[in-house]
C-alpha positions in Angstrom: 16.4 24.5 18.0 15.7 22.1 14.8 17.3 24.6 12.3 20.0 25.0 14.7 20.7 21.4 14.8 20.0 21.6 10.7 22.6 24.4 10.2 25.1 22.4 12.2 24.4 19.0 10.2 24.6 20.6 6.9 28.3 22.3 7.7 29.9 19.1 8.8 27.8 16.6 6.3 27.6 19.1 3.2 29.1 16.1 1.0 25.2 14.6 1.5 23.7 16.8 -0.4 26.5 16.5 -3.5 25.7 12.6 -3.1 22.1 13.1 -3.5 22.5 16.1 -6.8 24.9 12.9 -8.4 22.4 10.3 -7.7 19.1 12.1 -8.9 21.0 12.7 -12.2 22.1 9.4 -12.2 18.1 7.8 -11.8 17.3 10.7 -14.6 19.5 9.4 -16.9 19.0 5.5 -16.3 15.3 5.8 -15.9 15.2 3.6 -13.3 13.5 4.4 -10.0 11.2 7.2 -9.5 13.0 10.9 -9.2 10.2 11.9 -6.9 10.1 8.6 -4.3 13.9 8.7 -4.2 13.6 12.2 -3.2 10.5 11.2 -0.5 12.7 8.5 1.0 15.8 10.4 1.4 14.3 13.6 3.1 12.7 11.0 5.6 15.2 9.1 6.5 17.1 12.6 6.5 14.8 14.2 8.9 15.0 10.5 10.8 18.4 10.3 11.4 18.7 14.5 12.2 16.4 13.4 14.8 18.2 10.9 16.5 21.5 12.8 16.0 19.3 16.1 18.1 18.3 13.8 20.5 21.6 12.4 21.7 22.9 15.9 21.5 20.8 16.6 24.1 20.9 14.0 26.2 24.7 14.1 26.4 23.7 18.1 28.0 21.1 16.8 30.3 18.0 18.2 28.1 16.3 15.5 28.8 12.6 16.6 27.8 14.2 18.0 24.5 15.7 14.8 24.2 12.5 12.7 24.8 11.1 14.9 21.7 13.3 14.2 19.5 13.4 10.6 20.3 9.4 10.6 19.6 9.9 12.7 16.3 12.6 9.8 15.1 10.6 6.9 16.0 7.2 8.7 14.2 9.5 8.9 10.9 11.3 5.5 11.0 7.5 4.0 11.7 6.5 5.6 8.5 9.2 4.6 6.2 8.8 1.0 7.5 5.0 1.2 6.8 5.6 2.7 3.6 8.5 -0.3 2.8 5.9 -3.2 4.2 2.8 -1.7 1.4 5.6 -1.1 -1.6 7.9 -4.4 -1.1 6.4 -6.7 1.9 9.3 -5.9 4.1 8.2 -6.6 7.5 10.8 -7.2 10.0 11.2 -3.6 10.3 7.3 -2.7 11.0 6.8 -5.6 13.1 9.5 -4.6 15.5 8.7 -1.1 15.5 6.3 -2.1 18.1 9.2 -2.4 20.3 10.8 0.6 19.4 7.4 2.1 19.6 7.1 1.0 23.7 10.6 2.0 24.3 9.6 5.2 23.5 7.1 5.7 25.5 8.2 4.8 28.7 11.2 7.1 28.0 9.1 9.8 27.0 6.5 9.3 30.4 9.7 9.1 32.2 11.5 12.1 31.3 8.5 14.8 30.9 5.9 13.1 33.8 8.9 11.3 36.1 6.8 8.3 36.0 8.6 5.3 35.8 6.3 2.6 33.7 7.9 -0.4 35.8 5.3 -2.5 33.4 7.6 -1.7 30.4 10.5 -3.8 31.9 12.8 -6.1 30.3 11.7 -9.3 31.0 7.9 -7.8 29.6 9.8 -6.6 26.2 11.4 -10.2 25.8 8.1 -11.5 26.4 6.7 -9.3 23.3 9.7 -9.9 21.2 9.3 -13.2 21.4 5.6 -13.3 20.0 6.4 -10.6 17.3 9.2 -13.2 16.4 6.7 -15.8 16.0 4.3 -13.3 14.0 7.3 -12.6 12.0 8.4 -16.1 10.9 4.8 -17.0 10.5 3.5 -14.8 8.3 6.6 -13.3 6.3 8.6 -16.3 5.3 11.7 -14.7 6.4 15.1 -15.7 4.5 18.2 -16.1 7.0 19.9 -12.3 6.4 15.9 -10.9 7.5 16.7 -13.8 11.0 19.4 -12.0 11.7 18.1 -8.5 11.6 15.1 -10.2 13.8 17.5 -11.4 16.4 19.6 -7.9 16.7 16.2 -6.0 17.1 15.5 -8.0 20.1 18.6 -7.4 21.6 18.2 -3.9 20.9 15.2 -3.1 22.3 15.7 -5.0 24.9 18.3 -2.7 25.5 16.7 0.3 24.7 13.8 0.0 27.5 16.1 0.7 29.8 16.4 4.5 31.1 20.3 3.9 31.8 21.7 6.6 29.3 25.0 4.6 29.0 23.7 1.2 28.4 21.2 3.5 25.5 24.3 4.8 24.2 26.0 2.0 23.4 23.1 -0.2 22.1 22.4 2.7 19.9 26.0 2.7 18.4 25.6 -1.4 18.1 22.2 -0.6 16.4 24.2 1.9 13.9 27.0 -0.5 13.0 25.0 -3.4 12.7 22.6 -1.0 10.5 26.0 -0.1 8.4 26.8 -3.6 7.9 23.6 -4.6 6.1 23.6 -1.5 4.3 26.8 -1.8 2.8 26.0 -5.3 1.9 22.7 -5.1 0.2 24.2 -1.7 -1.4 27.0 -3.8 -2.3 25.6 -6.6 -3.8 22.4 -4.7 -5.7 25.6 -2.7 -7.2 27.1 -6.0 -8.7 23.7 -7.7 -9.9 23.1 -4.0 -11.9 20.1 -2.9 -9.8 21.4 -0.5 -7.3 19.2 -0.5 -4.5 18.6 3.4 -3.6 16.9 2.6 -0.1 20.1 0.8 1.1 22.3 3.3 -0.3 20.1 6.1 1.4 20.6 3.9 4.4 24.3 3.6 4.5 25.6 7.3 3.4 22.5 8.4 6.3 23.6 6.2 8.8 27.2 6.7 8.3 26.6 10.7 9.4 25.2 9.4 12.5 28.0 6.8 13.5 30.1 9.5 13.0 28.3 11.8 15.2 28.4 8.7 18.1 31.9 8.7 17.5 32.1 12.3 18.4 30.1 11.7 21.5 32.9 8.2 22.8 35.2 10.5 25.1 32.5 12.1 26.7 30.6 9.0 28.0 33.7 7.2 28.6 34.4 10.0 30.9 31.3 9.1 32.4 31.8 5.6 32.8 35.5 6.0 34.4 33.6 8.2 36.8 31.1 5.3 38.1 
């Protein structure tokens, strides 16, 4: 099912791997970065985001234990690239908020393979626990106003995200994408006119665009949905 979804991901995307060939030659010749944690970072957030493109995928068909799968497998590699960004530059928005995410997940997955609704994971509780990793968060990591902002829209989103309507999930997931595009092609923006590109962002935003564009795909389909309601 994975290398299906692979197969498919590489015929419409192919111009990724081009990018990545242009940029490995490009951090050879500067000497900047490392060849081998570029490499590391892309395939994870590669595998991440094939993840959560296999996921909707499935969804959208009614698979919904496949789904919940793939949904787990996303979340497990995001956690890891926001553990590995927290250790290498103190980045901690992302981490702390992955506890969210994390709980989201759960009750989705217990819902779709058990049919056990976890009426504990609610909205109102998520709120709750957004609001004390908010407080952790400006504590203890001295967050500038752009790292706020990213703070406030994880809230929302996860928020969001606990719920086990697929409609309301879809469309907090495409907010969560262009929101994600936004400060990608910022920072990726602005590290390219201060001279120090920075290859996570960039990662971020040709990665993220694949999966807007595989939203996109999905639109008609749940607006068709919605018109039906």
């Amino acid at each position: 099912m994975f290398f299906q979804e692979l197969q498919k991901f590489s015929k419409e995307n192919w111009w990724i791997y081009i990018m990545l060939f242009i940029i490995l030659i490009i951090v050879y010749m500067t000497g900047k970065w490392d060849i081998l944690e570029i490499l590391v970072l892309f395939v994870a957030n590669f595998l991440a985001n094939m993840f959560v493109m296999a996921a909707i995928g499935n969804y959208s068909q009614s698979k919904n234990i496949i789904w919940s799968w793939y949904h787990i497998s996303a979340t497990t590699v995001f956690t890891m690239i926001w553990v590995y960004w927290y250790i290498d530059q103190w980045i901690g928005q992302y981490l702390v908020f992955q506890i969210s995410f994390i709980l989201a997940v759960i009750k989705a997955a217990v819902y779709y393979n058990f049919s056990k609704e976890l009426r504990f994971l609610n909205e109102y509780i998520l709120i709750a626990i957004n609001i004390l990793l908010f407080i952790i968060f400006y504590k203890y990591f001295s967050p500038d106003i752009p790292s706020i902002f990213q703070a406030l829209w994880f809230i929302i989103i996860t928020t969001g995200l606990i719920s086990i309507h697929d409609n309301i999930r879809y469309i907090l997931s495409v907010i969560w994408t262009i929101l994600l595009l936004i400060w990608s092609f910022l920072i990726s923006f602005l590290s390219y006119k201060a001279w120090n590109i920075d290859w996570i962002a960039l990662w971020f935003l040709l990665l993220t665009s694949t999966t807007f564009i595989y939203y996109m795909k999905l639109l008609p389909s749940y607006i068709n949905t919605i018109q039906k309601k």
